[in-house]
Structures are given as structure tokens and as C-alpha cells.
PDB file with SEQRES, HELIX, SHEET and CRYST1 records, atoms N, CA, C and O in Angstrom:
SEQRES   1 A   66  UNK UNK UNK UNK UNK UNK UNK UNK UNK UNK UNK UNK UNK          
SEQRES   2 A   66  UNK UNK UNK UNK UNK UNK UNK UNK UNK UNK UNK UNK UNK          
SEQRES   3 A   66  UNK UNK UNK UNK UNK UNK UNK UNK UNK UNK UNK UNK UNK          
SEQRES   4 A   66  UNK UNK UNK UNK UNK UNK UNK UNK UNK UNK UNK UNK UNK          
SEQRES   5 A   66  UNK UNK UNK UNK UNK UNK UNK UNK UNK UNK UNK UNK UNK          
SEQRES   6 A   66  UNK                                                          
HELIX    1 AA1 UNK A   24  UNK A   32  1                                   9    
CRYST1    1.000    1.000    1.000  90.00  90.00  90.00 P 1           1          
ATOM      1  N   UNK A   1     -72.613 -76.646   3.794  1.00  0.00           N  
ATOM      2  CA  UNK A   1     -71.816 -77.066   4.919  1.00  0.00           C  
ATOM      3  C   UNK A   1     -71.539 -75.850   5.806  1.00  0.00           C  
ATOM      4  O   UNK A   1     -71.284 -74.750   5.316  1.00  0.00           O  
ATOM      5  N   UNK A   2     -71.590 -76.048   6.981  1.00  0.00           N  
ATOM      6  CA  UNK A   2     -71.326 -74.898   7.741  1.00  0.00           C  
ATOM      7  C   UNK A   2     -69.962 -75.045   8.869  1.00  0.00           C  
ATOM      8  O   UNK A   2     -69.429 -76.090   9.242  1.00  0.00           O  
ATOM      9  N   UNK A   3     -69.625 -73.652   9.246  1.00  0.00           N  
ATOM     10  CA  UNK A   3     -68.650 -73.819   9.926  1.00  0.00           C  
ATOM     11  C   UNK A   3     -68.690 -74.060  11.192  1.00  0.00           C  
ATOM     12  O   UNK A   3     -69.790 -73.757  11.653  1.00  0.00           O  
ATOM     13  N   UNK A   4     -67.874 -74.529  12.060  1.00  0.00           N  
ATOM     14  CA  UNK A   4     -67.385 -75.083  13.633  1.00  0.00           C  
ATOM     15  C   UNK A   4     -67.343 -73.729  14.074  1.00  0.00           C  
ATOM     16  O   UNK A   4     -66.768 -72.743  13.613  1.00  0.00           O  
ATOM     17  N   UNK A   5     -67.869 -73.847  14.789  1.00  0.00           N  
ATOM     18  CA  UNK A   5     -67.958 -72.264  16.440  1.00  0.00           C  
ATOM     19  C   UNK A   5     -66.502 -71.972  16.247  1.00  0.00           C  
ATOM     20  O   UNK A   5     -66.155 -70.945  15.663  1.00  0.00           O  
ATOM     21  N   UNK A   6     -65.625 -72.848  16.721  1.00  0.00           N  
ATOM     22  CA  UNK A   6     -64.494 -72.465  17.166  1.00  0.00           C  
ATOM     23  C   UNK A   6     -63.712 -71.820  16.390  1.00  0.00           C  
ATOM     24  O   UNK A   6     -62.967 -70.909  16.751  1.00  0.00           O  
ATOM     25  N   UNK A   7     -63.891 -72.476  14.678  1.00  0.00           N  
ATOM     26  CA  UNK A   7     -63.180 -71.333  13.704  1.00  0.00           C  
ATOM     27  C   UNK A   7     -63.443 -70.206  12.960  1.00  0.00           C  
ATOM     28  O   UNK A   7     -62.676 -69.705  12.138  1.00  0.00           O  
ATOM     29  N   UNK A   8     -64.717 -69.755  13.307  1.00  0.00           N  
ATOM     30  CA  UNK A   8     -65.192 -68.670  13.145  1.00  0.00           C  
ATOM     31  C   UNK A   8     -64.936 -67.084  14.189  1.00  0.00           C  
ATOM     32  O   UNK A   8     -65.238 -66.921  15.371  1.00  0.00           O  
ATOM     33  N   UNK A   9     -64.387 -66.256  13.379  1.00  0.00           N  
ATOM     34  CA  UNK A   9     -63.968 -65.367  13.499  1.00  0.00           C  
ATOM     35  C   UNK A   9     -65.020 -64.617  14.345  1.00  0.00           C  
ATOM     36  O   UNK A   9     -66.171 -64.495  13.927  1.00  0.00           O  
ATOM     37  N   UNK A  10     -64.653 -64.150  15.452  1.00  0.00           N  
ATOM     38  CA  UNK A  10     -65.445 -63.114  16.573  1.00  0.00           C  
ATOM     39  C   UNK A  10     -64.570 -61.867  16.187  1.00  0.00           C  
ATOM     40  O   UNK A  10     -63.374 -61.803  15.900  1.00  0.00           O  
ATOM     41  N   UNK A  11     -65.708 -60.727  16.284  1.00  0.00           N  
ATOM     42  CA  UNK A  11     -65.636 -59.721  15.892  1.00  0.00           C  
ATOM     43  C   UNK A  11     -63.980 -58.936  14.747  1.00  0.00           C  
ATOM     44  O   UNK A  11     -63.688 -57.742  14.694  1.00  0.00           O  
ATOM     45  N   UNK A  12     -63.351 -59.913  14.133  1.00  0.00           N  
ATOM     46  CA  UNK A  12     -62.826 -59.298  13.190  1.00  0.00           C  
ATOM     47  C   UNK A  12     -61.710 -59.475  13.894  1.00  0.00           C  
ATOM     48  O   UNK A  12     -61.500 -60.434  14.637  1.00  0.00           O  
ATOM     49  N   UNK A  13     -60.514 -58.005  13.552  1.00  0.00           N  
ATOM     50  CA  UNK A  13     -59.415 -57.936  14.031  1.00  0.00           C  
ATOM     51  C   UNK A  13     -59.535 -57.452  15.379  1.00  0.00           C  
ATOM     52  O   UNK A  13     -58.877 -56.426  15.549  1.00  0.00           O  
ATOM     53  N   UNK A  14     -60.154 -57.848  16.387  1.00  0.00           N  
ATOM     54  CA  UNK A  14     -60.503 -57.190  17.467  1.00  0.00           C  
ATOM     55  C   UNK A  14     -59.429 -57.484  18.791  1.00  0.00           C  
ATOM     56  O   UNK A  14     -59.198 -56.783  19.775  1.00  0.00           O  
ATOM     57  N   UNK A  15     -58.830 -58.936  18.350  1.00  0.00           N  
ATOM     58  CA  UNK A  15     -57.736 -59.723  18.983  1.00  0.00           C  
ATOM     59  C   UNK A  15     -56.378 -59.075  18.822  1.00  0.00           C  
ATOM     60  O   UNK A  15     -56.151 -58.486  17.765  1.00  0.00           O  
ATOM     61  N   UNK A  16     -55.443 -59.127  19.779  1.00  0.00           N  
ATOM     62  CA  UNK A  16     -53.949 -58.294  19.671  1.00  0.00           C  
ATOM     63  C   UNK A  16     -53.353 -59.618  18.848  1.00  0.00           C  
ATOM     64  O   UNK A  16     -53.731 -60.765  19.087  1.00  0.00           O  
ATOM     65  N   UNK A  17     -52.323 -59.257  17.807  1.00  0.00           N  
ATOM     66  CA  UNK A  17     -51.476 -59.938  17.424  1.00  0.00           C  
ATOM     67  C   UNK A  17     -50.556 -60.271  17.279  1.00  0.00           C  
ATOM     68  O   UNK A  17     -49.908 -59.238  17.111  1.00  0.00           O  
ATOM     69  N   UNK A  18     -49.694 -61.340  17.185  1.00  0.00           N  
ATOM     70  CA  UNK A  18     -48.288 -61.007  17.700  1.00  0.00           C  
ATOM     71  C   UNK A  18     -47.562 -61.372  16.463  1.00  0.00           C  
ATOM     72  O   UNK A  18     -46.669 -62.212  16.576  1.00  0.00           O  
ATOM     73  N   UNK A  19     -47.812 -60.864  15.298  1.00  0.00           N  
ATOM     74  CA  UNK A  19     -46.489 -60.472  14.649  1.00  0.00           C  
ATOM     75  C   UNK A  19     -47.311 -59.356  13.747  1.00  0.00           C  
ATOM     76  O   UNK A  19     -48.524 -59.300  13.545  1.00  0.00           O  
ATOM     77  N   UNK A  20     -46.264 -58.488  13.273  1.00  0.00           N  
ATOM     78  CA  UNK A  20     -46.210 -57.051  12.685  1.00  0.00           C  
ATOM     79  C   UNK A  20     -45.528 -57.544  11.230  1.00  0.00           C  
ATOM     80  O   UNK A  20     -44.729 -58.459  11.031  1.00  0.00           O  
ATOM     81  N   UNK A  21     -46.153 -56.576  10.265  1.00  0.00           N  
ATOM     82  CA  UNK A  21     -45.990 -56.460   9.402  1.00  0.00           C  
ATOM     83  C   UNK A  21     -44.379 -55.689   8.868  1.00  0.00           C  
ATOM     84  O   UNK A  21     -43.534 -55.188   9.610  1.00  0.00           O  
ATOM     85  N   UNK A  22     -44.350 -55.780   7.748  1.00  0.00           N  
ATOM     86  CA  UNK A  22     -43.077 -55.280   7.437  1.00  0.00           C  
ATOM     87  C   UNK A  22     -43.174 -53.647   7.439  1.00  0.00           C  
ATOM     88  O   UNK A  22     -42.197 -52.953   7.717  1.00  0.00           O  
ATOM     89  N   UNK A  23     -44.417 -53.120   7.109  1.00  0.00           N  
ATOM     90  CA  UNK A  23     -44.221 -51.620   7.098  1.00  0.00           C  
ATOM     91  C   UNK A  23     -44.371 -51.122   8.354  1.00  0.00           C  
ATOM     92  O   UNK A  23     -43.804 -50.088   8.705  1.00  0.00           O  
ATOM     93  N   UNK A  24     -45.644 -52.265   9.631  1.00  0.00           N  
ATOM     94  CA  UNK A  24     -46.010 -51.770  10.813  1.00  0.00           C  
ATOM     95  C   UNK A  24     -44.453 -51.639  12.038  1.00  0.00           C  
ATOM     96  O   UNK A  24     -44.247 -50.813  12.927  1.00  0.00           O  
ATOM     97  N   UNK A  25     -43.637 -52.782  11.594  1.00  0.00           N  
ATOM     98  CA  UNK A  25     -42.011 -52.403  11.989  1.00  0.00           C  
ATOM     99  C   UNK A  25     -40.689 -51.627  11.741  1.00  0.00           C  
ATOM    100  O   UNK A  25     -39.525 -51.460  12.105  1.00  0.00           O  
ATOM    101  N   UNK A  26     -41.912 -51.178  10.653  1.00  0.00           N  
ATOM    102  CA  UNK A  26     -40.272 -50.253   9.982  1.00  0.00           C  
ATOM    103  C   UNK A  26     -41.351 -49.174  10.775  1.00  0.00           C  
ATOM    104  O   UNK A  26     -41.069 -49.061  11.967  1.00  0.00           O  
ATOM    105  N   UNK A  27     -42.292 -48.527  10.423  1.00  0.00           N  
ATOM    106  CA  UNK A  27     -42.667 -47.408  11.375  1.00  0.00           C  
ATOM    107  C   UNK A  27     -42.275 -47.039  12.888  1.00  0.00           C  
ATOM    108  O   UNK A  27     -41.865 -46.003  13.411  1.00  0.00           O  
ATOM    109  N   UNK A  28     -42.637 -48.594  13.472  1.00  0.00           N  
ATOM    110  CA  UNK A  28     -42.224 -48.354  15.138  1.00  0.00           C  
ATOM    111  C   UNK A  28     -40.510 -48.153  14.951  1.00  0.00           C  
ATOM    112  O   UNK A  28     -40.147 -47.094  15.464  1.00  0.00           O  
ATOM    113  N   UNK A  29     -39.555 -48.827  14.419  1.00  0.00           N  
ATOM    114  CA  UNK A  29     -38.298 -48.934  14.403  1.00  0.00           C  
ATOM    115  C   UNK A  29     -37.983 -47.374  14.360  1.00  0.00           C  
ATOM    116  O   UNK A  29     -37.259 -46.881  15.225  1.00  0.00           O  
ATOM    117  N   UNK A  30     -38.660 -46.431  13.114  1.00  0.00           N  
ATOM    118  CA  UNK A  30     -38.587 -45.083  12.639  1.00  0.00           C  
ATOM    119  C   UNK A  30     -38.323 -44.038  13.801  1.00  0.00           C  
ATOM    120  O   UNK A  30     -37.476 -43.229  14.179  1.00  0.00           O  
ATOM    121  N   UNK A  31     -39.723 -44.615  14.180  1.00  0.00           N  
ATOM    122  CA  UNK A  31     -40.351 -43.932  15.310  1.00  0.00           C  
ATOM    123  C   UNK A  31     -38.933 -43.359  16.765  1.00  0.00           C  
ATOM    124  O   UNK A  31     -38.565 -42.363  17.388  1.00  0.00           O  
ATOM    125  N   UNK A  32     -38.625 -44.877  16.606  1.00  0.00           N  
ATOM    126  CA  UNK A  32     -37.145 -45.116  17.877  1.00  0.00           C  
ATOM    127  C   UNK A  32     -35.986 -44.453  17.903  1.00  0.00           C  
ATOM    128  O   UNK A  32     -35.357 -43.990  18.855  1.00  0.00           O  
ATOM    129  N   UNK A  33     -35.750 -44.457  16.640  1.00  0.00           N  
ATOM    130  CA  UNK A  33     -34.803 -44.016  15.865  1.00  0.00           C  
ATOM    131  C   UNK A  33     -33.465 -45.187  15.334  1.00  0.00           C  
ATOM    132  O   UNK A  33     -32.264 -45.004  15.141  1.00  0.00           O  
ATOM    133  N   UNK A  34     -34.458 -46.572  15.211  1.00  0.00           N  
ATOM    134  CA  UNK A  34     -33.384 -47.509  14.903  1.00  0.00           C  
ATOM    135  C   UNK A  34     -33.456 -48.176  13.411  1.00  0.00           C  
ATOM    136  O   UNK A  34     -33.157 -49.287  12.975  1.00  0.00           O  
ATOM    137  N   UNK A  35     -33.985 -46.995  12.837  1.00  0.00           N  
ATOM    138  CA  UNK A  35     -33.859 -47.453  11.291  1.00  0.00           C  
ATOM    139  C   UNK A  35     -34.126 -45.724  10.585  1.00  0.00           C  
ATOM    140  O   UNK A  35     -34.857 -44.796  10.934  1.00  0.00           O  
ATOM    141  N   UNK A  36     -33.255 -45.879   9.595  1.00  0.00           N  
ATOM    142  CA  UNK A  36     -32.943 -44.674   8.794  1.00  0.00           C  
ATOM    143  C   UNK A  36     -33.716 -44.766   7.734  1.00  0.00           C  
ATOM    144  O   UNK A  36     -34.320 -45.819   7.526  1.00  0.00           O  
ATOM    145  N   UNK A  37     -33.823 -43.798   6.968  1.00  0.00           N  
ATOM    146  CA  UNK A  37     -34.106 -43.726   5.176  1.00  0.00           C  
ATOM    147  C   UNK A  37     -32.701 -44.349   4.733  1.00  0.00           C  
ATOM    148  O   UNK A  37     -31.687 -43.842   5.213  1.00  0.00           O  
ATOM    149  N   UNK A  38     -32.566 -45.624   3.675  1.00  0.00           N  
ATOM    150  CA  UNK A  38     -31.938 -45.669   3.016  1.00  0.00           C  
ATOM    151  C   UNK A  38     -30.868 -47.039   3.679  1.00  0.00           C  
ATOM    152  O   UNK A  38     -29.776 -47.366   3.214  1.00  0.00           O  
ATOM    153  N   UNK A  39     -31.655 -47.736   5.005  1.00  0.00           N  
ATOM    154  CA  UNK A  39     -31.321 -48.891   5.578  1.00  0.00           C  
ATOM    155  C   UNK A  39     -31.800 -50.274   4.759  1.00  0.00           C  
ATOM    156  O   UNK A  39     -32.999 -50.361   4.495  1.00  0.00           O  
ATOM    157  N   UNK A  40     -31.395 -50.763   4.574  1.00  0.00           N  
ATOM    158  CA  UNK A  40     -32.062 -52.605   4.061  1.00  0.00           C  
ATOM    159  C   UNK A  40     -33.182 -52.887   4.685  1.00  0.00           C  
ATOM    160  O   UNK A  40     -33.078 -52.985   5.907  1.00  0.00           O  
ATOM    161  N   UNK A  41     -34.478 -53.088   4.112  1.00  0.00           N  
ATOM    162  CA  UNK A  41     -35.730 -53.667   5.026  1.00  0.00           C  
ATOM    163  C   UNK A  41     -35.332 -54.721   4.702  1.00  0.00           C  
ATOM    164  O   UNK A  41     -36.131 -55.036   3.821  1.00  0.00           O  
ATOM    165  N   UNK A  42     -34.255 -55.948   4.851  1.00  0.00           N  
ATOM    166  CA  UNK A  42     -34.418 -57.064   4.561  1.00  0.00           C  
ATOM    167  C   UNK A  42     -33.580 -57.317   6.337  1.00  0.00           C  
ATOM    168  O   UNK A  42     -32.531 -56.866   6.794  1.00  0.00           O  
ATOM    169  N   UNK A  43     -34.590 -58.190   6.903  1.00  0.00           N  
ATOM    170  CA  UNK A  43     -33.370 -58.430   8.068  1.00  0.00           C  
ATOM    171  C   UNK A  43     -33.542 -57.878   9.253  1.00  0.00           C  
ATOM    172  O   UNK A  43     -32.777 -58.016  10.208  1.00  0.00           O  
ATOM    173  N   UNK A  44     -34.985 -56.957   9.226  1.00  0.00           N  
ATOM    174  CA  UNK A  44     -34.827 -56.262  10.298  1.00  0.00           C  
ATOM    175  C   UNK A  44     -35.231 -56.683  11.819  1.00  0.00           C  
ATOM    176  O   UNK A  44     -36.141 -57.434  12.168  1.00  0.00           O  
ATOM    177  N   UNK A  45     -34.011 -55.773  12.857  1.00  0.00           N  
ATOM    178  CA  UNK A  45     -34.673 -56.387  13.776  1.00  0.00           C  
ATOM    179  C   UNK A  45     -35.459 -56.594  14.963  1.00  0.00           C  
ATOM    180  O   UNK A  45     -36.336 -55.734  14.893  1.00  0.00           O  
ATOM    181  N   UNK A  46     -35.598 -57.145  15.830  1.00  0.00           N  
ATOM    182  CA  UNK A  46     -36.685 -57.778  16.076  1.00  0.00           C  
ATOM    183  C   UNK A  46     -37.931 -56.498  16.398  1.00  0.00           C  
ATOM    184  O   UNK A  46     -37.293 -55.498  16.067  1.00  0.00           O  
ATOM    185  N   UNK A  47     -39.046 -56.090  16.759  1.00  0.00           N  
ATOM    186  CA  UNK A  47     -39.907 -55.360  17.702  1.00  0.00           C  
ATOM    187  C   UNK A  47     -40.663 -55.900  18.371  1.00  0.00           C  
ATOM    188  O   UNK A  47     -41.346 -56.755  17.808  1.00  0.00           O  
ATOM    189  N   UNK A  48     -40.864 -55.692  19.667  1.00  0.00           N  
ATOM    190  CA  UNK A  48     -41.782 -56.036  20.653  1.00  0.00           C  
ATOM    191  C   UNK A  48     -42.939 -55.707  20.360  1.00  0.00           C  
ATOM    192  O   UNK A  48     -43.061 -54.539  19.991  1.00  0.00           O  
ATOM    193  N   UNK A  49     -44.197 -56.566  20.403  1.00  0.00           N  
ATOM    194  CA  UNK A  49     -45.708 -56.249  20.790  1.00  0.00           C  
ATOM    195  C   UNK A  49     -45.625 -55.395  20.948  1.00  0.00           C  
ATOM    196  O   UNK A  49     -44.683 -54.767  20.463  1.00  0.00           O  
ATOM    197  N   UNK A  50     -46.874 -54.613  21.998  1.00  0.00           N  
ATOM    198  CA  UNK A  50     -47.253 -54.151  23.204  1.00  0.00           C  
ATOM    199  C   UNK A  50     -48.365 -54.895  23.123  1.00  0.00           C  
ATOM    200  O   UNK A  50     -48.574 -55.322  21.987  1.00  0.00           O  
ATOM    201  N   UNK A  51     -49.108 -55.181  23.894  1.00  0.00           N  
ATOM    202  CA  UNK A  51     -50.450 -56.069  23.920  1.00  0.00           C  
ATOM    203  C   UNK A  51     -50.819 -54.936  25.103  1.00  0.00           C  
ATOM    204  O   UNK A  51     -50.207 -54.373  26.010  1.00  0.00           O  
ATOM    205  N   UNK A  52     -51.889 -54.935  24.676  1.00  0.00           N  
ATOM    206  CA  UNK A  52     -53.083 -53.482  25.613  1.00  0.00           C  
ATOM    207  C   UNK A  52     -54.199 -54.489  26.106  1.00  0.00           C  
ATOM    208  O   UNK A  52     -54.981 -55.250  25.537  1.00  0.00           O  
ATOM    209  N   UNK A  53     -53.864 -54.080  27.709  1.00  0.00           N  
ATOM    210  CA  UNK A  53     -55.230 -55.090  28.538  1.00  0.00           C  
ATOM    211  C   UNK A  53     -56.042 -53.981  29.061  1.00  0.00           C  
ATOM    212  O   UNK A  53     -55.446 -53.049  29.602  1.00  0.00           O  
ATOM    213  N   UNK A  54     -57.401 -53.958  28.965  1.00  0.00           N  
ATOM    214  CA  UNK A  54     -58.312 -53.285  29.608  1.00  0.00           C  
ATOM    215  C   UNK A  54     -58.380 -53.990  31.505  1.00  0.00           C  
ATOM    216  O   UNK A  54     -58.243 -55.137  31.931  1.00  0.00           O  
ATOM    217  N   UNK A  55     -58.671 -52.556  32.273  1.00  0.00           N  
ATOM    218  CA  UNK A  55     -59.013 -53.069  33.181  1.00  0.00           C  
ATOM    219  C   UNK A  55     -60.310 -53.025  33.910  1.00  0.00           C  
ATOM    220  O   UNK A  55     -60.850 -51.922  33.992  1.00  0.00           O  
ATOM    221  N   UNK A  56     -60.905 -54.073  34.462  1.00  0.00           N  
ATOM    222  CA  UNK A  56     -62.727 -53.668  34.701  1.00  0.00           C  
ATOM    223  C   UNK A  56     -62.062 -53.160  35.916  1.00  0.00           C  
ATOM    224  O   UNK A  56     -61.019 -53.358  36.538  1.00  0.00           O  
ATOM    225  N   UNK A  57     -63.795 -51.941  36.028  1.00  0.00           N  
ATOM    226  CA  UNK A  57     -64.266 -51.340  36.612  1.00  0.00           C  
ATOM    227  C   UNK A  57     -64.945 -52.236  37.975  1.00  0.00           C  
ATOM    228  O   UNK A  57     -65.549 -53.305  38.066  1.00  0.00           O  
ATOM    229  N   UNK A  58     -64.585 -51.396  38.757  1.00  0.00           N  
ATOM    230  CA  UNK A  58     -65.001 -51.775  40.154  1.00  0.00           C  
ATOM    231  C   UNK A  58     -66.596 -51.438  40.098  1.00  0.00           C  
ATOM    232  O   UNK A  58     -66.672 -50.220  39.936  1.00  0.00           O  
ATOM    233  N   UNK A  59     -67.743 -51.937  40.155  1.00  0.00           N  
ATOM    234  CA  UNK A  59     -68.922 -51.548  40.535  1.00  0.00           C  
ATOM    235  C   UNK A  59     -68.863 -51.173  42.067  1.00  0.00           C  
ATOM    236  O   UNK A  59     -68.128 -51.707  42.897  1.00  0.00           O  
ATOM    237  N   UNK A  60     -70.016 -49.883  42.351  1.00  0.00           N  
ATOM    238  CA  UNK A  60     -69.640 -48.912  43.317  1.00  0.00           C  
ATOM    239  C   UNK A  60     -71.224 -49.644  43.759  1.00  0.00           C  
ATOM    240  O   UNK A  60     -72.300 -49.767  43.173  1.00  0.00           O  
ATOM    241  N   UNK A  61     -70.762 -49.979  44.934  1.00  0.00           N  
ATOM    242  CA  UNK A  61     -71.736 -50.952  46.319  1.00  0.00           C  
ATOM    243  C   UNK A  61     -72.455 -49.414  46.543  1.00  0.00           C  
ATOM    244  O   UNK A  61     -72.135 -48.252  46.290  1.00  0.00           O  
ATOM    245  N   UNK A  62     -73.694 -50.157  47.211  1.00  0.00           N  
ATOM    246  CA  UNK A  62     -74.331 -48.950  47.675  1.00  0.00           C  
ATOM    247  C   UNK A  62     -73.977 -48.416  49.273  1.00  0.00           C  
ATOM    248  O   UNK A  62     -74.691 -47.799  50.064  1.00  0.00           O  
ATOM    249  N   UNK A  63     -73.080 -48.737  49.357  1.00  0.00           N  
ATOM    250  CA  UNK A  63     -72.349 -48.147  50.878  1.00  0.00           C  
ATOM    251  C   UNK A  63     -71.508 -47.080  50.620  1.00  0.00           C  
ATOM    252  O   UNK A  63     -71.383 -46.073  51.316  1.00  0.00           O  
ATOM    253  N   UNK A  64     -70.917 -47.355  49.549  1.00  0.00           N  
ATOM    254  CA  UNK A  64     -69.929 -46.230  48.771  1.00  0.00           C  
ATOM    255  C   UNK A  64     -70.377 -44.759  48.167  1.00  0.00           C  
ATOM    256  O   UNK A  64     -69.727 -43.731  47.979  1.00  0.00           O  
ATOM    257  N   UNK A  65     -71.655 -45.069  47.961  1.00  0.00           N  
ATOM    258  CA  UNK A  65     -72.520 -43.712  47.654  1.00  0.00           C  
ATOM    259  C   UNK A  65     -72.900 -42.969  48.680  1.00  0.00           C  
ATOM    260  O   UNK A  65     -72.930 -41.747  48.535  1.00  0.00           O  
ATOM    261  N   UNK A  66     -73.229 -43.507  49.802  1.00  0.00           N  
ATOM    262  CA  UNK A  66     -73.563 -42.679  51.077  1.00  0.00           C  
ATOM    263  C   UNK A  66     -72.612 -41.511  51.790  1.00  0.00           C  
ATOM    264  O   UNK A  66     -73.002 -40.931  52.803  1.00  0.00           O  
TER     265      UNK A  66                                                      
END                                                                             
């Protein structure tokens, strides 16, 4: 049996995701300075994404080279 296009995975983790792990939030939190050594990881709260958009490149017309 094979799988449907649609639920097959394109290139891996290549997609931004929107929720973080428990260690990937205690790092950014660290990072901020809104979590200590010796705080409760139970509860913590919230962190924002960042979602990273590439932006295309303008192709350079041949008027622009002259």
C-alpha cells in the first residue's frame, strides 16, 4: 500500500514549527534572562516563534547591467 502525496513528508524538518520543546524554551527563556537555575520547568511561560522568511532575489534585467 502506498502513501497519499499529501502526507508524505517533503524534505524532513525543513518546515518552521510552532511549538518548542521543553529544553528548546528553557534555553531561549535562559538566554532572556527569564528563567534561573533552580526555577520549576513545570509551567513555563509562554515563548514566541520566530518564523524566518527568505526573501527572493530580484533578477537583474539586462538594462541594469549596462
Amino acid at each position: 500500500m502506498t502513501i497519499d502525496k499529501s502526507l508524505k513528508v517533503k524534505r524532513g524538518m525543513a518546515t518552521n514549527r510552532s511549538v518548542m520543546t521543553r529544553v528548546e524554551r528553557l534555553k531561549v527563556l535562559v538566554e532572556s534572562g527569564r528563567w534561573e537555575e533552580g526555577d520549576s520547568p513545570l509551567g513555563l511561560p509562554k515563548v514566541r516563534v520566530r518564523k524566518l522568511t527568505m526573501k527572493k532575489k530580484k533578477k537583474k534585467s539586462k538594462d541594469d547591467e549596462d
